[in-house]
N, C-alpha and C positions, 0 to 999 in steps of 0.2 A: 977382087970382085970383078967380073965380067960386066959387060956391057949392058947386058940383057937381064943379068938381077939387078943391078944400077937403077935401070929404068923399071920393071916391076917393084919395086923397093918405093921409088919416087909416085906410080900412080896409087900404091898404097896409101902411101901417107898421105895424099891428096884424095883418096875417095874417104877419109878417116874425117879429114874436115870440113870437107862436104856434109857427111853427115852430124857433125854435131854444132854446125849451123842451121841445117835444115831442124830438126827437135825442138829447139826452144822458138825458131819462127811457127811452127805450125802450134805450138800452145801458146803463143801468143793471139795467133787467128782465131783457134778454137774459144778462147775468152772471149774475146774480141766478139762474135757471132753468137754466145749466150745469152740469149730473154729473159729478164726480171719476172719472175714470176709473179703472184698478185701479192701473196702477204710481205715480199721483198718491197712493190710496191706502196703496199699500205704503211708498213715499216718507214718507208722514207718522204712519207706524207703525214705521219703522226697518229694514221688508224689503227689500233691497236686488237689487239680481238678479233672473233669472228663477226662479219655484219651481218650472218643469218638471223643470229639467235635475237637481234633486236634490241637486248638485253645488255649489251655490253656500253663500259661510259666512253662519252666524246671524247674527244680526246684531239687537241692539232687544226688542221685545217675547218673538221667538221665542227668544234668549240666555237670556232671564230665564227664558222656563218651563223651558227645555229642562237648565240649569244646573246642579240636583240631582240628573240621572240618572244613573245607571253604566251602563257599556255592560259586557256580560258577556264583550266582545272581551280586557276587560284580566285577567281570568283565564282562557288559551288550555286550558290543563290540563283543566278542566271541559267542552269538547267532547271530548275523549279519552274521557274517561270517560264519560260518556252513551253513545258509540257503544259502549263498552267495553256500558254497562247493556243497551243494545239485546239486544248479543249474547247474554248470558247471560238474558233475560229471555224470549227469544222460545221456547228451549229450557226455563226451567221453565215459560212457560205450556202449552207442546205437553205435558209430562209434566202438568200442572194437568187441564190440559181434556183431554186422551187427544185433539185435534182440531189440526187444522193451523192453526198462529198464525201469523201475521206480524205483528211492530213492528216500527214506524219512527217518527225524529221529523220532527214538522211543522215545527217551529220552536224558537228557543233566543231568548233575548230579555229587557231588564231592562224590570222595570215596579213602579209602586209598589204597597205593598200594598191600600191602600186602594182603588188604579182596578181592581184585579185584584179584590177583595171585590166592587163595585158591578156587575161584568162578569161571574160568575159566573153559568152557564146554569140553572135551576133549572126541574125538581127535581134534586138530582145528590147524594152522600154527600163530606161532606168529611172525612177520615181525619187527625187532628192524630198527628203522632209525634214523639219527642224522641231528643234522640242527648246520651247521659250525657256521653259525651269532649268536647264542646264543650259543655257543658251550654245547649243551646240548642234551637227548636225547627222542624219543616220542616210543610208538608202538602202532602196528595193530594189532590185531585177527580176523582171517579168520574162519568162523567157519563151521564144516564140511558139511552142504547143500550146500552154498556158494562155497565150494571149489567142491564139486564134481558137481554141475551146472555148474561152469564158465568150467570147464574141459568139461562135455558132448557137450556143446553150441560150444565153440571152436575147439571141432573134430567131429564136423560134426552129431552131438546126432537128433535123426529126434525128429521135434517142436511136442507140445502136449503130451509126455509123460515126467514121472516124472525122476528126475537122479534116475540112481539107485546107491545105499550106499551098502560100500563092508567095515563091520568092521572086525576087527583082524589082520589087514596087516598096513604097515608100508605105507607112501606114497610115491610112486614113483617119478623118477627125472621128468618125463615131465608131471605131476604135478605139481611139486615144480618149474618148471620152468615157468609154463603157471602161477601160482597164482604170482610168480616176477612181470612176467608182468602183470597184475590186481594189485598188488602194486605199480611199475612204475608209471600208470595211477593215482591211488588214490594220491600219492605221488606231482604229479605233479601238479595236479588240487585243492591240499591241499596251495602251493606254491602260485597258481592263486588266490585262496578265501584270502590270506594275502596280497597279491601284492597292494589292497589302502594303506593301513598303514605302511608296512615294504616292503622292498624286503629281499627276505627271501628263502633259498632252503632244502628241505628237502632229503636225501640222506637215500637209501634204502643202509643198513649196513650187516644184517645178518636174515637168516630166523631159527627160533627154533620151534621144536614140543611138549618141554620140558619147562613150565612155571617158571621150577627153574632154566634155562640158561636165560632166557630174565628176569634179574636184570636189571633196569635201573635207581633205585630210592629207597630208603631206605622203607621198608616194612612200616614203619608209615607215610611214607609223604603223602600229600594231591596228591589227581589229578583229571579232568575236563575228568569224562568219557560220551562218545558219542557212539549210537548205531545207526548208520544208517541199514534200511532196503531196500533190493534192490529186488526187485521184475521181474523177466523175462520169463512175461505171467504165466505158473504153477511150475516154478522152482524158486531159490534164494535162499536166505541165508541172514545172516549177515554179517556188518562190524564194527569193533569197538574200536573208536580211542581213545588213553588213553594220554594225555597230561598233566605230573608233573607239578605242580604251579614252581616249579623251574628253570621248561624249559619256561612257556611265563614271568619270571621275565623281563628279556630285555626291553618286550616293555607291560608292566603293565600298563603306564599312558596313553596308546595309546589303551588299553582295559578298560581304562575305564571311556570311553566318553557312554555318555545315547542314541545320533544318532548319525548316519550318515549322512551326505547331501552329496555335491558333492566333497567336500576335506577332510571328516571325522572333518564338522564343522567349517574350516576356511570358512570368509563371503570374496571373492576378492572381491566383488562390493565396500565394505568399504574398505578394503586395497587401492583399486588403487582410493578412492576419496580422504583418507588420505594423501598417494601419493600426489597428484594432487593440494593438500592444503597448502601441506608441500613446495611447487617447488614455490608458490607464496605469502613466508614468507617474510617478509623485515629484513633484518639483517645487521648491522652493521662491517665496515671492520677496524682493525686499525692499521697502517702503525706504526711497530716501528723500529725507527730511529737507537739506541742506547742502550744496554743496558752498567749500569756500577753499579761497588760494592763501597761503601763508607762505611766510619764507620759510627756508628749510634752517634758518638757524631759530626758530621760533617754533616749528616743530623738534629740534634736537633736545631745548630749552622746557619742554612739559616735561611735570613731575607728577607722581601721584597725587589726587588734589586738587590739580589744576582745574578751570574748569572753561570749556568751549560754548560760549551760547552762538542757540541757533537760530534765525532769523525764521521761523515758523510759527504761528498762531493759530491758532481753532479755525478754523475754514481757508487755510491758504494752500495753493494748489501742489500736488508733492506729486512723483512717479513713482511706477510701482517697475521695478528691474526684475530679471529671469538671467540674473549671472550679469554678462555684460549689455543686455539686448533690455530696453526701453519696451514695455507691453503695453502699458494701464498710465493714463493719467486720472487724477481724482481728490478727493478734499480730507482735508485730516480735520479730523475732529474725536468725541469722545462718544460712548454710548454704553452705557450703565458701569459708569465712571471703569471705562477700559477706554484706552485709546485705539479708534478706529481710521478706517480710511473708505469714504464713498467715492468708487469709480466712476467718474464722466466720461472719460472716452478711452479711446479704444485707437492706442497708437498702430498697430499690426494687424494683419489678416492672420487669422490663427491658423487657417489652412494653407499658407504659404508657409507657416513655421511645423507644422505636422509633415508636409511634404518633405 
């Protein structure tokens, strides 16, 4: 072999390994520079499913966050009442503002306290109130259209123009005195929409401008927020009631009935047939004479025959039993040679034993 195939021969086989070095480095690179697409993504985060459809279960990351929240679905009762608040609220504010009100809520919804704290629209008044029977406590955010409408509407603001909004200032006391009162009202009518199920009073405590003075509940606790919107004609604002699951614990089993009827579910029609069923039961009375302790080898020891005297005479006092329950005390005696017994008193309330 010549010289010159020699060398053609040798840059062969060296352009042979060049190339099949180069091949597996450029698919190494090419891996290397491919993007995770999203459901690769969600794959290796634990979301499972599409997130469009809404529908689909947590699953992984989103289980964990989502884990500690209460849905405010599992106390049904407290939408009853809110719509209840609506109603009676929309009516003291028409008498409040002498102006045509309309509430309505936006929304009902659980969230924790501290993401509702960080979310607060500011400037706004927040209204801390405490309710003695659960000794526990709620608040209000006023937020500032709300606050500067009920102000214009109240001193006399002429109808059909809009409040005007003045930022950079602090809000003044007869301000803060006129929204008291627009709390008052809410407060009281908050009172009214619980009065089926509980009597219950909510007491207006302290007013704060500062989200980090109105602590009322540990930053992770759960709470039942409500946004009503109050509309009066071109003006209004919001209201928005933040109620801790720890403040309606007291009366939990009384939120969470599915309806309402006319006693939040008691039927009277069956009560007072019950009743009525009950009053024309035949029962049984039994006069005892005597009681007395013996041994039990003295009881073993009676024979037919035998005979047990009883420490009883014509007028001495006996009870009259209903099974094992003490009714009647009263006097033994005889009447047209039958032996009787005249009742003196009256050991039980017969209506606590009918109940």
């Amino acid at each position: 072999m010549s010289s010159e195939e020699e060398d053609d021969l040798a840059a062969a086989w060296g352009a042979a390994l060049e190339d099949g070095k180069a091949e597996p480095e450029a698919k190494v690179s090419a891996d290397a520079a491919r993007v995770l697409n999203q459901a690769e993504i969600d794959s290796l985060l634990g979301f499972e499913g599409d997130g469009e459809g809404g529908n689909a279960a947590r699953t992984g990351i989103e289980r964990m966050i989502h884990s500690g929240l209460i849905s405010y679905e599992r106390l049904p009762m407290l939408e009853i009442i809110f719509d209840r608040l609506v109603r009676i609220l929309s009516t003291s504010l028409r008498n409040f503002t002498s102006d045509n009100v309309e509430v309505s809520i936006d929304s009902i919804a659980s969230q924790r306290f501290g993401d509702y704290l960080n979310s607060v629209p500011l400037p706004a008044m927040l209204a801390v109130f405490k309710v003695e029977e659960w000794d526990n406590f709620g608040l209000i955010v006023v937020d500032s259209p709300m606050i500067y409408s009920v102000v214009d509407v109240l001193l006399g603001g002429r109808r059909g123009t809009a409040a005007m909004r003045i930022e950079g200032r602090p809000y003044t006391t007869i301000e803060r005195t006129l929204v008291e009162r627009l709390i008052g009202v809410l407060l009281k009518d908050l009172g009214d929409a619980f009065a089926p199920i509980t009597e219950v009073e909510f007491l207006f405590e302290r007013l704060e401008v500062n989200p980090r003075f109105a602590a009322i509940s540990r930053l992770s606790n759960a709470c039942v927020l409500t946004r009503l919107r109050v509309d009066m004609e071109d003006r209004g604002g919001r209201l928005e009631l933040l109620l801790p699951y720890a403040t309606l614990e007291p009366v939990r089993e009384l939120l969470l009935q599915q309806f309402m009827g006319e006693k939040f579910g008691r039927d009277s029609i069956w009560e007072t047939h019950l009743a009525e069923q009950l009053r024309h039961t035949e029962v049984s009375l039994d006069v005892v004479l005597d009681q007395q302790i013996m041994p039990l080898s003295s009881v073993i020891a009676l024979q037919p025959g035998d005979r047990i005297m009883l420490n009883t005479s014509p007028g001495s006092p006996v009870r009259l039993h209903c099974g094992p329950v003490p009714i009647f005390q009263g006097e033994f005696g005889r009447r047209e040679n039958r032996p009787a017994v005249r009742i003196s008193e009256t050991l039980r309330n017969m209506a606590d034993l009918v109940a």
